[in-house]
Structure formats: C-alpha cells, structure tokens
C-alpha positions as CSV (number, residue, x, y, z in Angstrom):
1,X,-80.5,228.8,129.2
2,X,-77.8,230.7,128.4
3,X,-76.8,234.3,129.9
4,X,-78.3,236.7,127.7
5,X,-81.5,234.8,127.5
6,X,-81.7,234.7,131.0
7,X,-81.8,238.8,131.2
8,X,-83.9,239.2,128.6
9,X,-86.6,236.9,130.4
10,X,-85.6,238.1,134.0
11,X,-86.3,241.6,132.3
12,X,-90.4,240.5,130.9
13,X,-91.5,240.3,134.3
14,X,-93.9,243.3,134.8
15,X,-93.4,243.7,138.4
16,X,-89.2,244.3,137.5
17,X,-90.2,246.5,134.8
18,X,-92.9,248.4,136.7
19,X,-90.1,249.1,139.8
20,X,-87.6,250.0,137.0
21,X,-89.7,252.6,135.4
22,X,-89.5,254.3,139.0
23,X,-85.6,254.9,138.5
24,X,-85.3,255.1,134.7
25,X,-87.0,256.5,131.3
26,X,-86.6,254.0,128.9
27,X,-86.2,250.1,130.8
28,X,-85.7,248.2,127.3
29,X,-82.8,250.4,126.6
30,X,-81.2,248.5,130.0
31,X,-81.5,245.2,127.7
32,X,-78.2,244.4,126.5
33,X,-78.0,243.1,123.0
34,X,-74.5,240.4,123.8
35,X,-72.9,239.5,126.3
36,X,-70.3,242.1,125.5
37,X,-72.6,244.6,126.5
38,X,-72.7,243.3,130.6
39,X,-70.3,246.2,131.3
40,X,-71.9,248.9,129.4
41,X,-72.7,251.0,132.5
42,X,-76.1,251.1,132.0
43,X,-76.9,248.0,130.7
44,X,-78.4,244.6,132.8
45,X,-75.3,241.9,133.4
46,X,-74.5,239.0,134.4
47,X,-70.9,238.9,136.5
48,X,-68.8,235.7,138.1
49,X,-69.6,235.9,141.6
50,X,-65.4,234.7,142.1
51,X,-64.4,237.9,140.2
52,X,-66.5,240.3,142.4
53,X,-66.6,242.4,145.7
54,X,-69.8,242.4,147.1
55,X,-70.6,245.4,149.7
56,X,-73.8,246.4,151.8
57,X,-74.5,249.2,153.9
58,X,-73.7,247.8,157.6
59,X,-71.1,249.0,159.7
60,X,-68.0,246.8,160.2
61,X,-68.9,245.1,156.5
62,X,-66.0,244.7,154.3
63,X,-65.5,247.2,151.7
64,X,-68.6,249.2,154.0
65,X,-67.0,252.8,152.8
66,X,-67.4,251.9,149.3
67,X,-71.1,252.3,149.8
68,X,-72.9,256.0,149.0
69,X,-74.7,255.2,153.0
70,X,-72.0,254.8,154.7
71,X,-71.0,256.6,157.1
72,X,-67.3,258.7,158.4
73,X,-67.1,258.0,161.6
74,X,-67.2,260.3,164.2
75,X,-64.0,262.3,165.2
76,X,-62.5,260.9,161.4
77,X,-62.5,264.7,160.3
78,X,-59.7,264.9,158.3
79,X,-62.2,262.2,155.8
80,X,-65.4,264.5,156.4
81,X,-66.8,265.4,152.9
82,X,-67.1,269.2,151.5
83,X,-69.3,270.8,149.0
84,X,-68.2,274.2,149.3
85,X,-69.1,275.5,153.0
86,X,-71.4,272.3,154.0
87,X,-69.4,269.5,155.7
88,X,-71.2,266.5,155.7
89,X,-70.2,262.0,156.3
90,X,-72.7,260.3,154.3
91,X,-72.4,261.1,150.0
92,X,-76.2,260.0,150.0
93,X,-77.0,263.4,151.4
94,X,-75.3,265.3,148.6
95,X,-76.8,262.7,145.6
96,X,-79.8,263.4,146.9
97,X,-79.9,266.9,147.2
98,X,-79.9,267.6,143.1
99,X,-83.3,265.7,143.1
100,X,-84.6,269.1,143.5
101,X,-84.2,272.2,141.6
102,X,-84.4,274.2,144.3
103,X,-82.3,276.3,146.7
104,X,-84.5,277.0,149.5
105,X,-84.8,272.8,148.9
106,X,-81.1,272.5,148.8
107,X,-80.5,274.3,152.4
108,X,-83.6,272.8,154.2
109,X,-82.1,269.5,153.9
110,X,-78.4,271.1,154.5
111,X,-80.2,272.6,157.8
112,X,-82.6,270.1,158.5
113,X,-81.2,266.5,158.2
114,X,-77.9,266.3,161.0
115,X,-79.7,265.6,164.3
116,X,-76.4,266.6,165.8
117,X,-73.4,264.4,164.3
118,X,-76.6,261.4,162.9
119,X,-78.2,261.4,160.0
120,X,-82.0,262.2,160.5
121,X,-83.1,259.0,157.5
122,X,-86.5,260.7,158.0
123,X,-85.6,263.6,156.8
124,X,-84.7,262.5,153.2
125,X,-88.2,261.3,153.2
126,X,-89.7,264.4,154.4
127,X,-87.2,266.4,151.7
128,X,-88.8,264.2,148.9
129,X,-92.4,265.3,149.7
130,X,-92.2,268.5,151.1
131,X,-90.5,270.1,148.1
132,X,-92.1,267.8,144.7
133,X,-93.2,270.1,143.2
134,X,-89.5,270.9,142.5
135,X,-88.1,267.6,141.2
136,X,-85.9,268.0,138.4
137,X,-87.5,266.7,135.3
138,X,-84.1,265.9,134.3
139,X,-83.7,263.4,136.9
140,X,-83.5,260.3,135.6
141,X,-81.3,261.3,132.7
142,X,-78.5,263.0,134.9
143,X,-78.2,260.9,138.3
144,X,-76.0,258.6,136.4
145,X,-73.4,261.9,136.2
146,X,-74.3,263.2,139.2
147,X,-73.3,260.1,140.9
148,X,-70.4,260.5,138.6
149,X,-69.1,263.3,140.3
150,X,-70.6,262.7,143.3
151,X,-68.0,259.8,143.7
152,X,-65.0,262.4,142.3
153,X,-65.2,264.3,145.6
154,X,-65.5,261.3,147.9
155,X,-62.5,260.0,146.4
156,X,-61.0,263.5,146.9
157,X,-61.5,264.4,150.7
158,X,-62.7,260.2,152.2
159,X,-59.1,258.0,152.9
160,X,-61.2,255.5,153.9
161,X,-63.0,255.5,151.0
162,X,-59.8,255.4,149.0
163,X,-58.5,252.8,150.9
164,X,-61.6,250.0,150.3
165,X,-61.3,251.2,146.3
166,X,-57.7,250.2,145.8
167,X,-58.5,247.3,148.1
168,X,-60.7,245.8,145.6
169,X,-58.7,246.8,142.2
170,X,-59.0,244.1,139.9
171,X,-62.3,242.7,141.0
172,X,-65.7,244.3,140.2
173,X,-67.5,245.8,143.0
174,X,-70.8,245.3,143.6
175,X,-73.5,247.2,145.6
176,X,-75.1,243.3,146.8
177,X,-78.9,243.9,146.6
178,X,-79.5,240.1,147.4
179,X,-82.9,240.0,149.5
180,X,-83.4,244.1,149.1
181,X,-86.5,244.8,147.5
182,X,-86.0,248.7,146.7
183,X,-86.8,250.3,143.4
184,X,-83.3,251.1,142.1
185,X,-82.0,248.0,143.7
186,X,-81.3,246.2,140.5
187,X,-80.1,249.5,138.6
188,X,-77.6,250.6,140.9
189,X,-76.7,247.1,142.1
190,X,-77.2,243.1,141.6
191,X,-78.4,240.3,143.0
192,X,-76.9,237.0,143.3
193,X,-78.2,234.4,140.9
194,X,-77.2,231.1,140.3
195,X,-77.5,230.0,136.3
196,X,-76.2,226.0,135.1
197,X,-74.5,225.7,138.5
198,X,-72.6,228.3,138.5
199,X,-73.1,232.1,140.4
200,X,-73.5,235.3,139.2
201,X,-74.5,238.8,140.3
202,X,-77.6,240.1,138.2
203,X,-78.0,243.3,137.6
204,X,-77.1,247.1,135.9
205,X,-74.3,247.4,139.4
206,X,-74.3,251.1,137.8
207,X,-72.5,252.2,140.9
208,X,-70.0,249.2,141.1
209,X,-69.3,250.0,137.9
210,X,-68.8,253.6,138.1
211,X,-66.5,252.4,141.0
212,X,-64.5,250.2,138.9
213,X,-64.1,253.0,135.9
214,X,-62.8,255.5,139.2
215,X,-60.5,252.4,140.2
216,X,-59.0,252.6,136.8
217,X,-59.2,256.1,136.6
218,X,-56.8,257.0,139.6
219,X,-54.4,254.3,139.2
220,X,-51.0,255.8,140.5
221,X,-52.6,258.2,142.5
222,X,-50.0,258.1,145.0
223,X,-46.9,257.6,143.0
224,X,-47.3,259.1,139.7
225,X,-45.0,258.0,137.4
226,X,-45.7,259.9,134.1
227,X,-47.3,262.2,132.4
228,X,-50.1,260.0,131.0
229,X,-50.9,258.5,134.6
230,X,-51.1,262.3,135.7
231,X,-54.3,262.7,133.0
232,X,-56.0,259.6,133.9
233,X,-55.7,260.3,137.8
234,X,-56.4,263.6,137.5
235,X,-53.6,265.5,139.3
236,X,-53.0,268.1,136.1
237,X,-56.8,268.8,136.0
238,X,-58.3,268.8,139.5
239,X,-60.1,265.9,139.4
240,X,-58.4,263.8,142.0
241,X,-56.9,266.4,144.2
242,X,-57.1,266.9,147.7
243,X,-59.7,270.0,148.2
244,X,-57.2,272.6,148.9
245,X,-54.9,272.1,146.0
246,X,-57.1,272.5,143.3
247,X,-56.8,274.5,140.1
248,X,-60.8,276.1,139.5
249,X,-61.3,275.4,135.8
250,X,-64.4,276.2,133.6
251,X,-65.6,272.4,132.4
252,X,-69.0,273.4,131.0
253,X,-69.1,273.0,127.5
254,X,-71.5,274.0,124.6
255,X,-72.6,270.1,124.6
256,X,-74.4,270.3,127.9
257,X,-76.3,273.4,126.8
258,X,-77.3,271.8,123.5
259,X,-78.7,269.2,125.7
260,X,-80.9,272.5,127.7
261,X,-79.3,271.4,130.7
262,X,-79.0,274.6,132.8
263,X,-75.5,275.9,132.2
264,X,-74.7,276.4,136.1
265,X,-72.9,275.0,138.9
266,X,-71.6,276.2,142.4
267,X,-69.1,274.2,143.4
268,X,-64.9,274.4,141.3
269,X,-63.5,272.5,143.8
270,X,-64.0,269.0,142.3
271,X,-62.8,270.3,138.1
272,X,-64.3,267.2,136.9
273,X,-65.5,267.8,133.3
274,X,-69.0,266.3,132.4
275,X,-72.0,267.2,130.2
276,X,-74.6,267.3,132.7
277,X,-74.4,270.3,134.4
278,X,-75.8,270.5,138.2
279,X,-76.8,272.9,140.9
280,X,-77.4,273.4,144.3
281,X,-78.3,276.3,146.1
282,X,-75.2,277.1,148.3
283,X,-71.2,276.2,148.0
C-alpha cells in the first residue's frame, strides 16, 4: 500500500471522520489529492519519523515549550505572555478564549481560570459550557489563523519558546498524538504509523506545521542581515518584535470584511496581518 492510499483509507473509517467533524467543517477537504499535498497545512500527511521532532505536553520533555499547554515557569517573568493588560504562561488560555464571542466570556475566564500562579484545567471546561450559547459560528473556519497569531505573540514575549523553535530548524515538528484519543488529535497533530517497514507520523500536524512556516518565517531574527530577512522576520512590520518596540499598524483589510468576519480587534501590539479578524473583550 502506498502512502496516499494509506490516508485515504485511514480517512473511511467513520469513527475518525465522526471525531473530525468535531474540529472541522468539511473532513474530505483534509484528503490530500498527492503526496505533494502532505504539507499543505491543512491537509492529512504522512512524514519520516527521522526528519521529525516530536513533542508532548510533559514537563521536562524535549522541545516541551513548543507545545500551546505548556507552561512558563514560575519566577520566568521576563517570558510571561501579554495580550494587552492580561499576563498569562500557558497560549492555550488565550486560543481558547476566541471560542466565544463574548466579552463578559472573555473576562470570566481572564478572572476565573489562575488559581493563584496554576492553571485551574477545570475552568476551560466550565468556560466551554457556561457561555455556548456564545460560540463563534466562525469557529472552525478561523482557529487555524487564530492559532496563527496566537503563535506570533508567543514567539514575541516567550525565549523559551524561541529557543526550542530554532532548536528544531530543519526538522518538522510534531505535536506527537501517539496513544491520545482527543478530537482534534489528528488535526492539530500525528500519530506514529509504521507503513512497508518504515515510520511515519500520520496526521494534518497543523500546528507543527504552523511552527515550521514561523521557523522559516523568523530566520535571522537575531542578526539580521538584509533588508529582505527584515520582511520575513518581521522587524520592519511588528510581527516579530519584542512587545515594547512595536509600530501599531492597521492590518485589517477589505478581504476579511468580504468574508463578514467582524472587522474588530483589541490588541496592535502583535501587527501581524491576517484575513480573519478576532476579538476579545479587553486588551
């Protein structure tokens, strides 16, 4: 069996396709069509285990940071994340947030989910039900941009972060969701396979990808040696610069309004330019 045959019949079982439905609108359009379609960002792949960097959420894991649970550690304030006012360690808590469409939503989890300097996991269950009424409809057409620029500002305030993604440059990272049994687990990550004796991560690895096209994005970050390594890092626009040296530009354009996303967003501190336009109720 070769590798495309293999995702297409991975992707007839209806338990897959029933957990898939949970995450996305349309799971045949995760299907790729060749092989040169395994790193289309949303599309279902097949990736040499050799050429990737598998990472799980667990503490003391290599690459652990590049993960949206992990955690800053404690005291590690300089790499604390900020969305306007709200300071905050874990990026899960902000991608979850835009689930809503909501800002009394938005600041009960703000208020509500820090027990102290811990995360309060219950909470993001209790945020989920208590305000449903008030999921974005959107949802499942955005959270790949959200994520998007959800990643922009952990790469502009986390070192640590920054640190595990030029660690790993070269090399595909992988969110490893071997023997997890979540919904998105297969959409955001992979699985490893083995197919004719060889392995493989299965999966969309949205996020490792994502990760990778950020990789490639900021190359030079830290010694910028022309103008065209300024664009793609980002230091003439915003994108990659460290919160307090940042120019506020407008980056909502007539596209995203075409699209009736809602043309408003709180935060100009990460300038990264998008056509999915998001809000949240403070910043």
């Amino acid at each position: 069996m070769d590798k495309l045959q293999y995702i297409q019949e991975q992707l007839l079982d209806a338990k897959l396709r029933d957990e898939l439905a949970k995450v996305v609108a349309d799971v045949d359009a995760l299907i790729p069509q060749g092989e040169e379609e395994f790193m289309a960002l949303q599309k279902f792949g097949l990736y040499p285990a050799e050429k990737c960097v598998p990472f799980v959420t667990k503490q003391g894991t290599p690459f652990y940071q590049l993960d949206n649970m992990a955690m800053v550690p404690k005291g590690e304030t300089s790499c604390y994340l900020h969305y306007g006012d709200f300071e905050f360690r874990q990026l899960e808590v902000l991608y979850i947030m835009a689930r809503m469409d909501s800002a009394e939503a938005h600041n009960w989890l703000k208020d509500n989910l820090f027990q102290g300097c811990r995360v309060d996991a219950r909470k993001k269950t209790e945020y989920k039900a208590k305000f449903k009424e008030h999921h974005r409809k959107d949802w499942k057409q955005i959270q790949t941009e959200w994520m998007k620029y959800c990643l922009m500002l952990k790469y502009r305030d986390n070192a640590l972060f920054r640190k595990d993604l030029f660690a790993c440059r070269g090399q595909l990272p992988v969110e490893d969701a071997t023997g997890t049994n979540y919904a998105s687990n297969l959409f955001w990550g992979a699985r490893l396979i083995e197919l004719e004796g060889k392995q493989y991560y299965f999966g969309c690895n949205v996020l490792g990808k994502l990760l990778a096209q950020q990789n490639q994005r900021c190359i030079g970050h830290h010694q910028i040696a022309n103008p065209r390594e300024r664009a793609i890092c980002g230091a003439d626009n915003g994108v990659c610069q460290h919160r307090n040296h940042h120019p506020v530009t407008k980056w909502l354009g007539a596209a995203s309004q075409q699209q009736g996303y809602k043309p408003i967003w709180n935060d100009t501190s990460v300038a990264y330019k998008s056509t999915a336009p998001f809000i949240l109720g403070f910043g």
